[in-house]
PASEBA-1860 file (N, C-alpha, C; in nm, 3 decimals):
! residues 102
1> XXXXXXXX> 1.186/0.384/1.274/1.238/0.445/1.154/1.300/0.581/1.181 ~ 1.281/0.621/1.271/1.310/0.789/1.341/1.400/0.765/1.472 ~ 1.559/0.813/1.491/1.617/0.764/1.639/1.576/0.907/1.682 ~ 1.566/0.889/1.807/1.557/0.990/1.873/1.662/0.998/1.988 ~ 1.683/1.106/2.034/1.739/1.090/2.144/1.645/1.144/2.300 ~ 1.657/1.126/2.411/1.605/1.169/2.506/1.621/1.258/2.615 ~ 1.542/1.387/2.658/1.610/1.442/2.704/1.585/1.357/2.907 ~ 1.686/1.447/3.011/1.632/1.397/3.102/1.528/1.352/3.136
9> XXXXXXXX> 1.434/1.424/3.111/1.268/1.423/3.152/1.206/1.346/3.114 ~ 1.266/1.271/2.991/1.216/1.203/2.866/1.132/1.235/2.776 ~ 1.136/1.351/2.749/1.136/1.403/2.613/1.187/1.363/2.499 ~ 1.120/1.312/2.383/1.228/1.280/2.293/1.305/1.410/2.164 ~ 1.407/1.430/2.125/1.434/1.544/2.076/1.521/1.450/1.941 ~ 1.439/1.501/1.804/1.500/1.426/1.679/1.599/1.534/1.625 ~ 1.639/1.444/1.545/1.768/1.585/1.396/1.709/1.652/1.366 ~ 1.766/1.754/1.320/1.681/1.841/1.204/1.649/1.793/1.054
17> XXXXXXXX> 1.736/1.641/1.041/1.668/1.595/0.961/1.575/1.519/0.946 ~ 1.491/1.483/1.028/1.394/1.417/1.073/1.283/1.464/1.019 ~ 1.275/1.611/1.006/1.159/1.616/0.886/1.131/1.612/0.748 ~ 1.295/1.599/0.709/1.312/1.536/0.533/1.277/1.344/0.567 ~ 1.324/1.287/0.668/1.301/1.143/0.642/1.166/1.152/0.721 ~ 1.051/1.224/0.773/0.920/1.174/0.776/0.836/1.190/0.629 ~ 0.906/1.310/0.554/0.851/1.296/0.433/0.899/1.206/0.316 ~ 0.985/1.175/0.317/1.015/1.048/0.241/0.896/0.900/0.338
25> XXXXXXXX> 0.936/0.891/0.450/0.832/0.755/0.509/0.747/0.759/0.453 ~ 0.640/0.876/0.457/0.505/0.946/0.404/0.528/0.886/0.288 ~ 0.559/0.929/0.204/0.561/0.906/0.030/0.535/0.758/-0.005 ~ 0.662/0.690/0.087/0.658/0.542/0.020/0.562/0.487/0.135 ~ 0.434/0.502/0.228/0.348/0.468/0.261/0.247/0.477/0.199 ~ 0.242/0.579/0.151/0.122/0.643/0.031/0.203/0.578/-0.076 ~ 0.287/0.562/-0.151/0.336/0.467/-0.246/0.272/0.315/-0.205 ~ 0.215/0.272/-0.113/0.117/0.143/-0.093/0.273/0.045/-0.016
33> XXXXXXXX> 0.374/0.077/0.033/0.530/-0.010/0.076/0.486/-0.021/0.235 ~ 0.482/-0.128/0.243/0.511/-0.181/0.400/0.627/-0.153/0.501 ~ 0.537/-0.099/0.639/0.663/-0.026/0.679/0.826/-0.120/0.727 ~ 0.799/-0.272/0.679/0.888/-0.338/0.703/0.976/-0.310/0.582 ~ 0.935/-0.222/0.468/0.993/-0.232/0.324/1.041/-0.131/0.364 ~ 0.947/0.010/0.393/0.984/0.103/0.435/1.124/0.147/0.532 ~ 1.129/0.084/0.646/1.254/0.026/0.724/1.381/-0.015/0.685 ~ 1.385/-0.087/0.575/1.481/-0.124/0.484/1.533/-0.038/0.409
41> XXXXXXXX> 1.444/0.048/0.358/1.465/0.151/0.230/1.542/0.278/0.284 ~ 1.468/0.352/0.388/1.466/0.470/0.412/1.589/0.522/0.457 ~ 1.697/0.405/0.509/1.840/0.487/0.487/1.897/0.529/0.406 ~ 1.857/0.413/0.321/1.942/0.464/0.157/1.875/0.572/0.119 ~ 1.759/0.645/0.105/1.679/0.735/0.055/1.695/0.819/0.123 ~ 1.723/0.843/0.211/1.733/0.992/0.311/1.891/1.029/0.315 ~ 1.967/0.919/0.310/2.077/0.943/0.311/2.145/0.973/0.155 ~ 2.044/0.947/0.034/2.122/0.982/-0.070/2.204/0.823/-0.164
49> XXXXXXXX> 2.187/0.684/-0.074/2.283/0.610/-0.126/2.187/0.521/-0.216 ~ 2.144/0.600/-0.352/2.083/0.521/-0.437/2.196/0.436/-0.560 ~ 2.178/0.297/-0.479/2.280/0.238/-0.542/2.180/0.155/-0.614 ~ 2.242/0.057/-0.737/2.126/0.005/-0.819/2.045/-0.107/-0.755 ~ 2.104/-0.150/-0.623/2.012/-0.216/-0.516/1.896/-0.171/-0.490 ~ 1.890/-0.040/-0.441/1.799/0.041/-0.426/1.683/0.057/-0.489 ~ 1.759/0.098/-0.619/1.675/0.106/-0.740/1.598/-0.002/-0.776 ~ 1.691/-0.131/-0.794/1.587/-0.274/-0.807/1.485/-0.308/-0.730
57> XXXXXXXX> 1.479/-0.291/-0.619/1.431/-0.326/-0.488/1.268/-0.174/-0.533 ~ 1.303/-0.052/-0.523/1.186/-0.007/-0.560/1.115/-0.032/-0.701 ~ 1.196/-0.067/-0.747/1.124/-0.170/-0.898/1.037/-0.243/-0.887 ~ 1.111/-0.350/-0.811/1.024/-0.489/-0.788/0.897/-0.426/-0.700 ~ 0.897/-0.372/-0.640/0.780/-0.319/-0.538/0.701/-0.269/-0.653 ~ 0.741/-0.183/-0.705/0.600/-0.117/-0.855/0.583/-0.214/-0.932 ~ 0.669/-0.319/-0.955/0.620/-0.424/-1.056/0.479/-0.509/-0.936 ~ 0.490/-0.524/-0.799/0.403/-0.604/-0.694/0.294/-0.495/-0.726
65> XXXXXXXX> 0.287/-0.398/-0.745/0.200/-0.306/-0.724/0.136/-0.274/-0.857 ~ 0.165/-0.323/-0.959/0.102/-0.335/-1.091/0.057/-0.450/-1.113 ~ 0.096/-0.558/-1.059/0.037/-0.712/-1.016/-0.109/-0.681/-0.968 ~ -0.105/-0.617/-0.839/-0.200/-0.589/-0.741/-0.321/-0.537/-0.858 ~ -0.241/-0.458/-0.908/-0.362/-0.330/-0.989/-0.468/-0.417/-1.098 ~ -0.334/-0.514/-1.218/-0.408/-0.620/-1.271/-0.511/-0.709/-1.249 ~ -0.464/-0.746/-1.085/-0.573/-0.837/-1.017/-0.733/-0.838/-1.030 ~ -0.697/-0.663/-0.920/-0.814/-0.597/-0.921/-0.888/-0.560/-1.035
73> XXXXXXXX> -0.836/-0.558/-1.116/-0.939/-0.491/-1.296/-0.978/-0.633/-1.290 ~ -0.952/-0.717/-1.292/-0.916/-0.865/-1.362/-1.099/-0.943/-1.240 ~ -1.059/-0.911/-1.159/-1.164/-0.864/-1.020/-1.259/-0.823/-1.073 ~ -1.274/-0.681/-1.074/-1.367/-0.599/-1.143/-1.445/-0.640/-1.229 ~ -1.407/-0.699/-1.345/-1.449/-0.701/-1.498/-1.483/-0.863/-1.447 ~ -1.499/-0.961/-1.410/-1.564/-1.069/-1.349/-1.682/-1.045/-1.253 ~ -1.653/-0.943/-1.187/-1.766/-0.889/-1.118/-1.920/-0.839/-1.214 ~ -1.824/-0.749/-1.279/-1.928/-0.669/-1.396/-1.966/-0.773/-1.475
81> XXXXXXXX> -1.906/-0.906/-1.541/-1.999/-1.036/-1.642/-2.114/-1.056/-1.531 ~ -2.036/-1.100/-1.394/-2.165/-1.118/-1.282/-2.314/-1.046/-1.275 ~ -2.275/-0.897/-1.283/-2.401/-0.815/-1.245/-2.450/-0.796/-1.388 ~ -2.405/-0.836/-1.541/-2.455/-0.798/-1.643/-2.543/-0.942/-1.637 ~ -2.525/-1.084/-1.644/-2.611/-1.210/-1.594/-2.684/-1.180/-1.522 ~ -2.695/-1.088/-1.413/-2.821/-1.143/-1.311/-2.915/-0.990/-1.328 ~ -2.835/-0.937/-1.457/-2.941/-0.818/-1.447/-3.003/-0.877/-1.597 ~ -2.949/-0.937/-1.635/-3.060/-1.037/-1.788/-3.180/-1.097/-1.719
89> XXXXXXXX> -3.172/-1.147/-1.607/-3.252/-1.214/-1.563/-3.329/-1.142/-1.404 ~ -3.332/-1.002/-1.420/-3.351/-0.927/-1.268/-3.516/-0.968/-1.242 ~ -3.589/-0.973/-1.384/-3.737/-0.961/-1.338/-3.837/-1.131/-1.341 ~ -3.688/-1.198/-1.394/-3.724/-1.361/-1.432/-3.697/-1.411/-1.340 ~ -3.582/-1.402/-1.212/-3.550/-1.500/-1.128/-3.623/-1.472/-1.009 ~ -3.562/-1.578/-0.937/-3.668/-1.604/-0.806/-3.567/-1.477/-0.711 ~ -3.683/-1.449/-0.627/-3.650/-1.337/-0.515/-3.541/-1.403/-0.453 ~ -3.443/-1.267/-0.397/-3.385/-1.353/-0.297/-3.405/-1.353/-0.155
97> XXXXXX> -3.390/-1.421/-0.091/-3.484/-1.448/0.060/-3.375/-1.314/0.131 ~ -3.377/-1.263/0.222/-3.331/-1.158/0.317/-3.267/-1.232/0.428 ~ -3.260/-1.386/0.474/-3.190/-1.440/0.529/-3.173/-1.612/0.491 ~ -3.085/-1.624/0.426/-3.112/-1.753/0.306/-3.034/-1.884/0.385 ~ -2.970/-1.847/0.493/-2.956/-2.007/0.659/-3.076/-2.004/0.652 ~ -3.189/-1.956/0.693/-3.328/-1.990/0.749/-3.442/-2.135/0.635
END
C-alpha cells in the first residue's frame, strides 16, 4: 500500500506523503475494512479522486458493517433468553459435570 523507493544499501526511503496515506490506511483499518479493501481504496482517498464509485463502495462497506453489528445484538439478546432459562432453573437443575466426554 506504501511504494517505496530504495536506497543503495537498501534502505527504503518513502514521499513525504506517505505519512498522510499511513493515516488514512490507519482509519479505514480501525474503520473494521480489509486490507484487500483497503488496497483498492487508498488511491482514490489519498489522492483526492472521490468519485461516486468511491463513495458507493465505502457505503456498501458501512452498510456490511451494520449487518455485522445487527448480527451480533441479534447474538447477544439469544444469548441473554439463554442465561435468563438456565438462571430460572440455577438451583433446580442437575450439576454440570466439569468434564461431560467422560
Amino acid at each position: 500500500m506504501l511504494a517505496a523507493e530504495r536506497s543503495e544499501s537498501g534502505q527504503r526511503h518513502y514521499a513525504e506523503g506517505a505519512i498522510d496515506r499511513i493515516q488514512v490506511i490507519r482509519e479505514l483499518y480501525a474503520a473494521g475494512l480489509s486490507s484487500k479493501i483497503i488496497a483498492e481504496l487508498t488511491p482514490c482517498v489519498v489522492d483526492g479522486k472521490a468519485t461516486p464509485e468511491l463513495l458507493e463502495r465505502l457505503t456498501v462497506e458501512r452498510d456490511h458493517i451494520d449487518q455485522r453489528i445487527a448480527d451480533l445484538v441479534h447474538t447477544r439478546d439469544r444469548l441473554d433468553s439463554v442465561i435468563a432459562g438456565a438462571s430460572a432453573t440455577l438451583y433446580t437443575g442437575t450439576p454440570c459435570r466439569a468434564n461431560a466426554a467422560t
